[in-house]
N, C-alpha and C positions, 0 to 999 in steps of 0.2 A: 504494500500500500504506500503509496506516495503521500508526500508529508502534506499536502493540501487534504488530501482525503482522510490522515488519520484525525486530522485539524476538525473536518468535518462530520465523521463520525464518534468523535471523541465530544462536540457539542451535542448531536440529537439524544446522544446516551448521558450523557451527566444530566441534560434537562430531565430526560426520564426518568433516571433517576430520583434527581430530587422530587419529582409528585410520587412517584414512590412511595420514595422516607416522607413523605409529608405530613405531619402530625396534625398541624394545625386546619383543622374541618374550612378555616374563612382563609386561608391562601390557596386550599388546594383546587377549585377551579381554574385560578389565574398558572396554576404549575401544569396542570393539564392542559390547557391550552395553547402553553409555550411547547409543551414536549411537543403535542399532537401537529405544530407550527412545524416544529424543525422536523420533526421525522417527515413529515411532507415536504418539504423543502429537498429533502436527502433526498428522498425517492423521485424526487423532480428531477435533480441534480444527477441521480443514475441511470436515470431514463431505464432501471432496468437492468443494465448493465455492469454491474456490479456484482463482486462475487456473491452465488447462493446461499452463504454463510450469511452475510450481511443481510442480504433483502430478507430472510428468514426473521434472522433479528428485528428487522421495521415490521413488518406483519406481527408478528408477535406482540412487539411495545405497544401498536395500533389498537390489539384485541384488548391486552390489558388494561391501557387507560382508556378503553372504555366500558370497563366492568370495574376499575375504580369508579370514573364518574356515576356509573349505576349504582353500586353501593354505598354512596356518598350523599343519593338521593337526587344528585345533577341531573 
């Protein structure tokens, strides 16, 4: 991975992270909505073409914060 793209994949995952760990119930839509911001962004950015490791990974984060935001009541 080239140093732009670990740049790139090293942000949509930390964002995710942090809604994640998110404890706080009144930040955690504004963290879902950055994740859900940058992993879209990434996947704009690979058009796809990206290894299958990675694009796994954004499908993934996609499902999950959106079964945070459902159990969060969002």
């Amino acid at each position: 991975m080239a140093n732009s793209e670990n740049r790139a994949f090293a942000q949509w995952r930390t964002l995710y992270e942090a809604a994640v760990l998110e404890l706080d119930f009144d930040k955690l839509p504004q963290r879902i909505a950055e994740a859900k911001h940058a992993i879209m962004d990434r996947i704009e950015d690979l058009g796809w073409s990206g290894s299958g490791t990675e694009n796994e990974e954004l499908m993934n984060a996609l499902t999950v914060l959106g079964d945070l935001r459902r159990l969060a009541g969002q």
